[in-house]
C-alpha positions in Angstrom: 113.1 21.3 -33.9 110.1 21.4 -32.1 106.9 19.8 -33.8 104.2 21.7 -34.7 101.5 19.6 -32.1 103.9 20.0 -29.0 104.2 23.6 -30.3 100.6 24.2 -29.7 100.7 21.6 -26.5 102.8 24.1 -25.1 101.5 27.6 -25.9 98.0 26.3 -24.3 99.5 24.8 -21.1 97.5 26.0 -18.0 99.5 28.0 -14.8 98.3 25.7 -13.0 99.6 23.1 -10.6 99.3 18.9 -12.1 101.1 16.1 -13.6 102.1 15.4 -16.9 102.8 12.6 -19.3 105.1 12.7 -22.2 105.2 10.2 -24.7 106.9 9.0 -27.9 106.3 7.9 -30.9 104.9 4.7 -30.0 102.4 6.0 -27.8 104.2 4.8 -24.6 104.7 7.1 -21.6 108.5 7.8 -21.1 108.1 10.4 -18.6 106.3 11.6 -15.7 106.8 14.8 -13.5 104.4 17.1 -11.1 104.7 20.7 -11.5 103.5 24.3 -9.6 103.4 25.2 -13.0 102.7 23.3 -16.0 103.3 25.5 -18.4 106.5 27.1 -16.9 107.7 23.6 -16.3 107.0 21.9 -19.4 108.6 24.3 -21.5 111.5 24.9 -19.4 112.1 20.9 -21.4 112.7 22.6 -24.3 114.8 25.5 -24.2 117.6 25.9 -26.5 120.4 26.1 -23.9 123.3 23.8 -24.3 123.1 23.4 -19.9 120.2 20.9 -20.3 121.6 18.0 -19.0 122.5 15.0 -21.3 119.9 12.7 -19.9 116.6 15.6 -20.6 118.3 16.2 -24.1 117.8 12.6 -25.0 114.5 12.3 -23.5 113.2 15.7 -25.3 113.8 14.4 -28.6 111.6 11.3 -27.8 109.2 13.4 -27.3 106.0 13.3 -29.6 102.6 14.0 -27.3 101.9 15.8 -23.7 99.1 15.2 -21.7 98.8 16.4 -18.2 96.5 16.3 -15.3 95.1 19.5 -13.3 95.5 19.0 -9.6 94.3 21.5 -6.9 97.7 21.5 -4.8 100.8 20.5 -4.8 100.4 17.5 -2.5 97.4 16.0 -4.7 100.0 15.8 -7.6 102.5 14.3 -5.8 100.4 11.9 -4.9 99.1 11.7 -8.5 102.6 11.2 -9.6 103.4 8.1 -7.9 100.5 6.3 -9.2 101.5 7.3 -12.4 104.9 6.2 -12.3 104.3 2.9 -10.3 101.3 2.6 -13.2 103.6 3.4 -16.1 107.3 2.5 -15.2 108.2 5.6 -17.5 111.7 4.3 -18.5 113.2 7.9 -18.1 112.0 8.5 -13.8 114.0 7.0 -11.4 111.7 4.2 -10.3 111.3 1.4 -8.0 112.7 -1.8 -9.4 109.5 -4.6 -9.0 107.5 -2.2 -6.6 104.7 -3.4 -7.7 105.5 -7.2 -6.5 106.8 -5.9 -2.8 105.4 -8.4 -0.1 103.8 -7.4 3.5 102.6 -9.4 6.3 99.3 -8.8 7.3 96.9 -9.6 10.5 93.2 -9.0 9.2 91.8 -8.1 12.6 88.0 -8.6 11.1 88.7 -12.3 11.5 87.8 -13.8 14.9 90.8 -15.4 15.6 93.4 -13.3 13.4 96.7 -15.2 11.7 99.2 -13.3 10.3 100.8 -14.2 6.8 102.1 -12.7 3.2 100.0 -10.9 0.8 101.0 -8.7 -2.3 98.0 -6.5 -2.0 97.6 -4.0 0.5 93.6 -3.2 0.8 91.1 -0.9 2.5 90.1 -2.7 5.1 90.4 -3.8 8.9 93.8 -5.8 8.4 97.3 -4.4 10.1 99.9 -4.1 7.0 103.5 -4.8 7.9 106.1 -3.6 5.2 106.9 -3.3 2.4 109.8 -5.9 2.3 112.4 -5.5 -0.4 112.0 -9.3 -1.1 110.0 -12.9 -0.3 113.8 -13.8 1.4 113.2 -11.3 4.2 109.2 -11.1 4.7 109.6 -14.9 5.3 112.4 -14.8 7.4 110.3 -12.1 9.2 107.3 -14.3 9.7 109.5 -17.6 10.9 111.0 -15.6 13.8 106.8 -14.6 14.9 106.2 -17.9 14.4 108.5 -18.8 16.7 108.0 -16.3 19.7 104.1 -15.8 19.0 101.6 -18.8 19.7 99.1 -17.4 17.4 97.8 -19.6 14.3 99.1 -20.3 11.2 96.6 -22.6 9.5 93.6 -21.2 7.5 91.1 -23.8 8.9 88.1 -22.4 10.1 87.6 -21.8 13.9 84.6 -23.3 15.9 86.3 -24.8 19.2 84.9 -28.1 18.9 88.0 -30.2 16.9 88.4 -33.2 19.6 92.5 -32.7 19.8 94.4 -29.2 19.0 97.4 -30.2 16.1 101.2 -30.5 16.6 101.8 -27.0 16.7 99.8 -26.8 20.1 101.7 -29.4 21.8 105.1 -27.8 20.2 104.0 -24.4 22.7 103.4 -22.8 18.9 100.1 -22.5 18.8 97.5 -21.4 21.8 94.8 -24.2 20.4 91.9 -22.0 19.4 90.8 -24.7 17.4 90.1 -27.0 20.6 88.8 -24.4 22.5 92.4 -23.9 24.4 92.0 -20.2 24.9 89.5 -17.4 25.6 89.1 -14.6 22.7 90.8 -12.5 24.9 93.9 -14.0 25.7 94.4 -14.8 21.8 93.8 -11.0 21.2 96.3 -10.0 23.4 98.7 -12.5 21.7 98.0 -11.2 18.7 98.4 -7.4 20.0 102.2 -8.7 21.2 102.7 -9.5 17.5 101.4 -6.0 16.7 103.6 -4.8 19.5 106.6 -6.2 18.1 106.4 -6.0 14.4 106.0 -1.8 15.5 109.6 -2.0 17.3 108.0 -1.7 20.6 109.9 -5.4 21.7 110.6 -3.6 25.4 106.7 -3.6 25.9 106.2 -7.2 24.7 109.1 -8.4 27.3 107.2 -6.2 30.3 104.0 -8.3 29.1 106.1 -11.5 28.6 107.8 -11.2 32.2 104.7 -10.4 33.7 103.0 -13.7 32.4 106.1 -15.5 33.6 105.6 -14.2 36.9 102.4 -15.0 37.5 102.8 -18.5 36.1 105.6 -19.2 38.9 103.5 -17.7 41.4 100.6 -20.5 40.2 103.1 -23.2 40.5 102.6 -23.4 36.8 106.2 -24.1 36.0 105.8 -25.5 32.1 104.0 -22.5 31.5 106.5 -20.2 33.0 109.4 -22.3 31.5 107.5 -21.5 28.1 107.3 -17.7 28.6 111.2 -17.6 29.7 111.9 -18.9 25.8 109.9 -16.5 24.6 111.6 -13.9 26.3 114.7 -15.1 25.6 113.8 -15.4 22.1 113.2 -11.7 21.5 116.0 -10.8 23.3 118.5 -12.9 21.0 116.1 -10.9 17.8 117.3 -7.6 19.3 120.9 -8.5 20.6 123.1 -6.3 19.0 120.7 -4.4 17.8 121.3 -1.4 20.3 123.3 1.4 18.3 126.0 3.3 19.9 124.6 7.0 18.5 121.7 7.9 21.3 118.6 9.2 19.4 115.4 9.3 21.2 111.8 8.2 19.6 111.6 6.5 16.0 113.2 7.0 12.9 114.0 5.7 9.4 117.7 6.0 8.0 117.9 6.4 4.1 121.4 6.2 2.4 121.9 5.2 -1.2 124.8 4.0 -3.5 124.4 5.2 -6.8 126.5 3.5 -9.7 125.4 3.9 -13.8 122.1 3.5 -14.3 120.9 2.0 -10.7 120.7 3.2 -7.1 120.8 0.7 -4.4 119.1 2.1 -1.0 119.1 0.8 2.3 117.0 1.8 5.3 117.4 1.4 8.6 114.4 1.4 11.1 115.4 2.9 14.4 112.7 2.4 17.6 113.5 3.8 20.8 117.4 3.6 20.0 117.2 0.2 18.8 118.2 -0.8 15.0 114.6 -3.0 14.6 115.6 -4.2 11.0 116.2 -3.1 7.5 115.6 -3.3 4.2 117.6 -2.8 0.8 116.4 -1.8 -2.7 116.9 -0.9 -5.7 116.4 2.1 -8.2 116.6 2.2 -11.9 116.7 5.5 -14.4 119.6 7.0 -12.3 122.0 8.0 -14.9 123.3 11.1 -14.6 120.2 12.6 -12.0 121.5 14.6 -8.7 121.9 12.7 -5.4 118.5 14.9 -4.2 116.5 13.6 -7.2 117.5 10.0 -6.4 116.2 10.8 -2.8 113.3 12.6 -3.5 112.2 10.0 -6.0 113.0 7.0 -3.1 111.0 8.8 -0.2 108.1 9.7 -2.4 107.8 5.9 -3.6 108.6 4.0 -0.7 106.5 6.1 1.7 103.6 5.7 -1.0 103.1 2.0 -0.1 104.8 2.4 3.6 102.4 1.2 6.1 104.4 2.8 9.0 106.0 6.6 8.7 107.6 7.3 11.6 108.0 11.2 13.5 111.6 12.1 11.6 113.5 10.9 8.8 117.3 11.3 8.8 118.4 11.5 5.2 122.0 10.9 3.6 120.7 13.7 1.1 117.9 16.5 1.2 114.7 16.0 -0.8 113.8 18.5 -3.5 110.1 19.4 -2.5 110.6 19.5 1.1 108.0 20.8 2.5 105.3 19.7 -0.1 106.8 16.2 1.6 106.4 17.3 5.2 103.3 17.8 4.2 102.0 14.9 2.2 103.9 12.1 4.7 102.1 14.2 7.5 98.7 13.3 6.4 99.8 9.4 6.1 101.1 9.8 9.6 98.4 11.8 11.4 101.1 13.5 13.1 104.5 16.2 12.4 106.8 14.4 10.3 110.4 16.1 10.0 112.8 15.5 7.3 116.6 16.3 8.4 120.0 15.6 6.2 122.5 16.0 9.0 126.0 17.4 8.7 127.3 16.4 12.0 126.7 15.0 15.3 125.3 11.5 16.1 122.3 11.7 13.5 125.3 12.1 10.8 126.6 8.7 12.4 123.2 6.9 11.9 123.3 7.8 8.5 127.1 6.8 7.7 125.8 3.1 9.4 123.3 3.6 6.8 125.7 4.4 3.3 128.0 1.6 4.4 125.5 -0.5 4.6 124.2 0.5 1.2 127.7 0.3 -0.2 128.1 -3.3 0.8 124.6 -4.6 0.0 125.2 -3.3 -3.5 128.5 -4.9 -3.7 126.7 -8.0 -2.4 123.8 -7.9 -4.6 126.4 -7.0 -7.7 128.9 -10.5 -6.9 125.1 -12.7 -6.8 124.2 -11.3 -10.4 127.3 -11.5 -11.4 128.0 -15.1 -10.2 124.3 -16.6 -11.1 125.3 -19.4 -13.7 123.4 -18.0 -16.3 124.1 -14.2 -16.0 127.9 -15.7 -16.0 127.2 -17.7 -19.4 125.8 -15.1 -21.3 128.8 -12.7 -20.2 130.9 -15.2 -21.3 129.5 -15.7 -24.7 129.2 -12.0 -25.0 133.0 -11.5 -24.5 134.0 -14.2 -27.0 132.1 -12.5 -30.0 132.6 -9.0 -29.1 136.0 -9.7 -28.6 136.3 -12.1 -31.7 137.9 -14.6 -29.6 138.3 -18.1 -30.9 137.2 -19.6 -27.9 135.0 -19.3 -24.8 137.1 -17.1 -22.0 136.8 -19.5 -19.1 140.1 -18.5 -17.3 140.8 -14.7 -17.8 143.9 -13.0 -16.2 143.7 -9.4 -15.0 146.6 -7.5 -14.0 146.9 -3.6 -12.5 150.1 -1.6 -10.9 149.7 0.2 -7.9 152.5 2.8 -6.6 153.2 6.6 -5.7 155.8 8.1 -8.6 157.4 4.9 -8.5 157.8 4.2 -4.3 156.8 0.9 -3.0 155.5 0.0 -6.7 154.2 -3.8 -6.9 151.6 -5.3 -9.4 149.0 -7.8 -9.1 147.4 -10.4 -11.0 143.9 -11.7 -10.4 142.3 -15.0 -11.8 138.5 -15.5 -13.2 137.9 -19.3 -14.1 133.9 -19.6 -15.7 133.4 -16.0 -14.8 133.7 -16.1 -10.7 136.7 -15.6 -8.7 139.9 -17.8 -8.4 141.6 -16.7 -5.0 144.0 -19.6 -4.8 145.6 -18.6 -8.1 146.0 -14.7 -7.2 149.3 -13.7 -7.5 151.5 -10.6 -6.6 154.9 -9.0 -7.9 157.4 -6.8 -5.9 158.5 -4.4 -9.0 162.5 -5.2 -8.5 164.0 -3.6 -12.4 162.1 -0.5 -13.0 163.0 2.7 -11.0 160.9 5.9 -11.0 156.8 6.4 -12.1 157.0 3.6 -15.6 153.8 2.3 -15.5 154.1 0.5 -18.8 157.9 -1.1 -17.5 156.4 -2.4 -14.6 153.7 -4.1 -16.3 155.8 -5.8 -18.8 158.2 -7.1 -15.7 155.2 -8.4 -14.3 153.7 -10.1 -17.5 157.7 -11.2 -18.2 157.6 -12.9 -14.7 154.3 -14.2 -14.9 154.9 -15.5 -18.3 158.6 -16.8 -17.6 157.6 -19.5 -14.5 155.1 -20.8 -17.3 157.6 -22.2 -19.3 159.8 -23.0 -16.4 157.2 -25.4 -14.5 159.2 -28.4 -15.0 156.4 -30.1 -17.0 154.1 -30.1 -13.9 150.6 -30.0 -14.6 149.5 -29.5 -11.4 151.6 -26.1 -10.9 149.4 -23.2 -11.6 152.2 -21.3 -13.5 151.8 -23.1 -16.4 147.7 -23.0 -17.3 148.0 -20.9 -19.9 144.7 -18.0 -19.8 142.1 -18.0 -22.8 142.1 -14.2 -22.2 144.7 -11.3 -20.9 143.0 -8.1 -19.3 145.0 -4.9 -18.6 143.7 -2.0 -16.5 144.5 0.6 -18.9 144.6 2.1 -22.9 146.3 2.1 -26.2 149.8 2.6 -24.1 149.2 -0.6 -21.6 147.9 -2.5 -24.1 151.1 -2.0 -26.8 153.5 -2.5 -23.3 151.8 -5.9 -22.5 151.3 -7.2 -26.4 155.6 -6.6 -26.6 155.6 -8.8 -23.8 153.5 -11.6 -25.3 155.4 -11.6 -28.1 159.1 -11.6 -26.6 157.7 -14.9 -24.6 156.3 -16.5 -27.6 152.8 -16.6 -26.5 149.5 -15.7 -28.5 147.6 -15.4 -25.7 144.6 -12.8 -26.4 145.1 -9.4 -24.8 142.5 -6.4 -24.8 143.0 -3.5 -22.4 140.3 -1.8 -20.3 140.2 1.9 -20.0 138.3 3.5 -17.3 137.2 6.5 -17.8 134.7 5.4 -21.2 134.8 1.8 -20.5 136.4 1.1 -24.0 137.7 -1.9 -24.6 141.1 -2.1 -26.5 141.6 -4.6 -29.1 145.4 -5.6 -30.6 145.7 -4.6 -34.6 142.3 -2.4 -34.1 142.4 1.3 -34.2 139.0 1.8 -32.2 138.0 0.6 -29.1 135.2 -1.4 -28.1 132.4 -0.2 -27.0 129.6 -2.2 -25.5 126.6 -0.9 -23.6 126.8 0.0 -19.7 124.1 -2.7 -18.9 126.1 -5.9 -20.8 126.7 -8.9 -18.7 130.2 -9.0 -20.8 131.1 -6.1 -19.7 130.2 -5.9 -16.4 132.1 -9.2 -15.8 135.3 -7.2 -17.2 134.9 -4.3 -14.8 134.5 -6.9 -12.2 137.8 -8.6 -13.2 139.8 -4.8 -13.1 138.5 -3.9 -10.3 139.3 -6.6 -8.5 143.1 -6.3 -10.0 143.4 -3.0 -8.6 141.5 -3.7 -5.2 144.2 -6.7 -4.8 146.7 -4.7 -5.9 146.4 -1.5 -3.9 146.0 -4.2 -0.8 149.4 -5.1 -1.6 150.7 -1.7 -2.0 149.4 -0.6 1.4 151.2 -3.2 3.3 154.5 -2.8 1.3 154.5 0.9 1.4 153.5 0.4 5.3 156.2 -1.3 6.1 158.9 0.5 4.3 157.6 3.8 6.0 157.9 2.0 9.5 161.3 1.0 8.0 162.5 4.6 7.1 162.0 5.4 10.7 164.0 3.1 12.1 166.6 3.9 9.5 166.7 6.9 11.3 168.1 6.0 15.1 171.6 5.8 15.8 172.9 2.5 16.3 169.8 0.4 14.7 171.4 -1.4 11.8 169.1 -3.8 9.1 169.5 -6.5 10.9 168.2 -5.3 14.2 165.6 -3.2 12.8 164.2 -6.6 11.3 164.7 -8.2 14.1 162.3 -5.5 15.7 159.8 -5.4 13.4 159.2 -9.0 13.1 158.8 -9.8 17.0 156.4 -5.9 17.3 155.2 -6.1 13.8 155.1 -1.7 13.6 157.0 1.2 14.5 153.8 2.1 16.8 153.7 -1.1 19.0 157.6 -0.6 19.4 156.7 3.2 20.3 154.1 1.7 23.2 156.5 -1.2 23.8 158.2 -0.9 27.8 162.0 -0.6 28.2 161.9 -4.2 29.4 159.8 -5.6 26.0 162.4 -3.8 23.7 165.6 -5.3 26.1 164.1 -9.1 25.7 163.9 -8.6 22.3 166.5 -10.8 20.1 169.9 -9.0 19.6 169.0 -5.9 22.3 170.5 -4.7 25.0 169.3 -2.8 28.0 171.1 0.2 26.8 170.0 -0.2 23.0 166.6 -0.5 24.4 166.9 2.5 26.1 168.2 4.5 23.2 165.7 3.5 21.1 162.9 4.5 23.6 163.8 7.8 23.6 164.3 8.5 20.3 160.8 7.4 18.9 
């Protein structure tokens, strides 16, 4: 039900193009959006239709006050919207995570004799920004590898010519010694220009300038100098080794791809100049529950680009903004020049931006073992899984155990090993299913659990075997069904080993002697850790699976030509290792092979 004041708010809500506010009842913005037309888009919030999406639902009955700004085109409210956001953090946009922290490196060309270093604040005034950088890590590991090519300054002494020796880092070729009177203005400008030079991608310009220096310090007889210059060259060229990309695009661009998992978005861009990968950065998004991959990408682009300090010509997109050409438009005036925005299908552009999701998908896999493996992210999960779970104890060893198989072929089962809440590879283990025939999930787990469980108490009394450390907690991949399968087990073996069950598709937690599950919020250190742990099962399991079902399939072909018994064919494929390399394999490899003839050889060639 609709309250009378946003009622009123809405009936007298100008056609007109702005942004608007919504709050709740605390008085705190929760929401912020731009519109061609507040009052169509406002109440468009609060239609009666069942279609609204689940996340607008929830924020429409937070709802308790609009406000709204007028703007006189579309562009001036986008721009008004990013303030807002980056002003507000409205917990219901999809948002920047610490945007208002991000570092640059900036060159304030007002001073004489300019030194570049790291400042949060990016000003009106003479300085050159570089950035933003998703984090201190990479702006300083930016600014050690100028400090190593460039001789410009790093102190913040002042300048007047007259010190009586120039410091260490003159003498260590780091510095040009302005400070001693070691170089004219205009030889430090046009070091400092090669730092502008480089830091805009343009490293092939920098080199021409480099090599020329080099020259004509040989030609002087100059050799120390010249010996300097060939460092400095060599330098940038082990920076942008590698860094040539196999897709041929011409001029500059920036590749955006994104990984989007729950409630947070992790982005990675890649900045191309002149066919060269010149860096990237990775960051992250929060409020992305349940929003369309163009929303997450319109929200990124319109944020990032608000505090860029470099937009280049054409920006190759995994997905296509909303807003398009209100975006052109906008990023155009920041650029003083065409900007094009492209989502490619096909062709080497797509290529560019698959580099770019992969490398999105493995930052965020990167970024999510760190969290998950800082000590004190790791303690709280642990805590948070003993008293949800009621354990009696602290989890520090926790087992995990999947199945992986196709309607029962090639089925094998893993189990995985978490001791203080980070990965135990040494004490993985995997099972060959041996007793159950056809698609039993639930048999093949308990053979597993009866296996694992079984060379406990058959260790021989020795500590040191891994069989027998008994786990504070069992985890199956799975429901009510897995977890009734594996508690049978438990109790055929004699052990009370804690068991709960994790189901995928709600995250619910099952419990033994509970009717409901679990249920613990998506952003819980304690669960998170648990997802970690199944996952991890499965990805070990399905490893195993692959290389089973690989080699029976190899196997089954070979079963196949006349004259190839067992013990030949694994004489075959252990010397070739695949049915393929014995397909490319000459008549004379497959003769010299144990056991074959010249004329088996032959036979076996033509068949495959």
């Amino acid at each position: 039900m609709v309250s009378s004041l946003i009622q009123e708010q809405l009936n007298r809500m100008p056609h007109r193009p702005g942004v608007y506010l919504m709050r709740d009842a605390g008085k705190t913005v929760i929401y912020v959006g731009k519109a061609i037309d507040l009052h169509n888009r406002i109440r468009s919030y609060f239609n009666t239709s069942p279609q609204l999406p689940e996340k607008i639902a929830r924020l429409v009955t937070q709802i308790t006050d609009i406000d709204f700004f007028i703007a006189s085109s579309e562009e001036e409210a986008l721009i008004l919207e990013n303030n807002l956001i980056k002003q507000y953090h409205p917990r219901f946009n999809v948002r920047l995570k610490d945007d208002k922290t991000f570092p640059y490196l900036k060159i304030n060309l007002a001073e004489d004799w300019p030194t570049i270093y790291i400042t949060r604040r990016m000003e009106q005034d003479r300085g050159r920004y570089f950035g933003p950088f998703a984090s201190p890590r990479s702006v300083k590991q930016t600014l050690r590898i100028i400090q190593r090519i460039f001789p410009i300054r790093v102190c913040t002494k002042a300048i007047t010519g007259k010190a009586t020796h120039p410091c260490l880092e003159y003498h260590l070729g780091r510095c040009l010694g302005p400070c001693a009177g070691e170089v004219s203005r205009k030889e430090y400008a046009r070091a400092v220009n090669d730092v502008i030079l480089f830091l805009e991608g343009k490293q092939d310009k920098v080199l021409k300038e480099f090599n020329t220096q080099m020259d004509r310090a040989a030609g002087a007889m100059e050799y120390e100098k010249a010996a300097l210059l060939r460092d400095r060259i060599q330098a940038i060229h082990d920076v942008i080794e590698g860094e040539k990309i196999a897709a041929v695009i011409r001029g500059d661009e920036d590749v955006i791809a994104f990984v989007q998992e729950g409630d947070q978005a992790y982005v990675q861009v890649l900045f191309i100049r002149r066919s060269k990968l010149t860096g990237r950065e990775g960051f992250l998004l929060q409020g992305t529950r349940q929003e369309e991959s163009a929303q997450i990408m319109t929200s990124f682009v319109k944020q990032y680009y608000a505090s860029s300090t470099q937009v280049p010509p054409l920006l190759l997109l995994q997905h296509q903004v909303e807003d398009k050409l209100v975006i052109s438009e906008w990023l155009k005036g920041k650029r003083r020049g065409k900007v094009e925005i492209q989502a490619p299908r096909r062709g080497t552009k797509k290529q560019l931006v698959d580099i770019a999701a992969e490398n999105a998908r493995q930052g965020w896999e990167q970024l999510k073992i760190k969290e998950l493996t800082a000590e004190k992210s790791l303690d709280n999960a642990l805590a948070e899984i003993e008293k949800e779970l009621n354990l009696k104890k602290s989890p520090l060893r926790i087992e995990a155990y999947d199945i992986s198989n196709i309607q029962g072929s090639s089925a094998v089962g893993s189990m995985v090993v978490f001791e203080k809440g980070k990965p135990k590879p040494a004490h993985y283990r995997r099972f060959k299913i041996k007793t159950v025939e056809g698609a039993n999930d639930y048999a093949m787990l308990q053979e597993v659990l009866q296996r694992r469980f079984k060379h406990s108490q058959n260790t021989g009394g020795k500590v040191t075997d891994t069989w027998s450390i008994i786990p504070d907690l069992v985890l199956i991949d799975g429901g009510k069904g897995q977890l009734n399968a594996a508690l049978s087990v438990l109790k055929e073996t004699g052990n009370s080993v804690p068991l709960a069950s994790l189901a995928k598709e709600n995250e619910e937690i099952f419990l033994p002697g509970r009717k409901e599950p679990v249920l613990l919020p998506r952003s819980s250190p304690g669960l998170q850790l648990l997802q970690r742990l199944r996952d991890e099962a499965h990805r070990f399991a399905v490893g195993y699976f692959t290389s089973v079902h690989r080699r029976k399939t190899f196997a089954s072909v070979l079963d196949s030509i006349p004259g190839v018994g067992p013990r030949r064919k694994s004489a075959l494929l252990r010397q070739f290792g695949s049915v393929q390399r014995i397909r490319e394999a000459s008549g004379e490899e497959l003769a010299a092979a144990t056991g074959m003839t010249r004329e088996q050889a032959e036979k076996i060639k033509e068949y495959l």
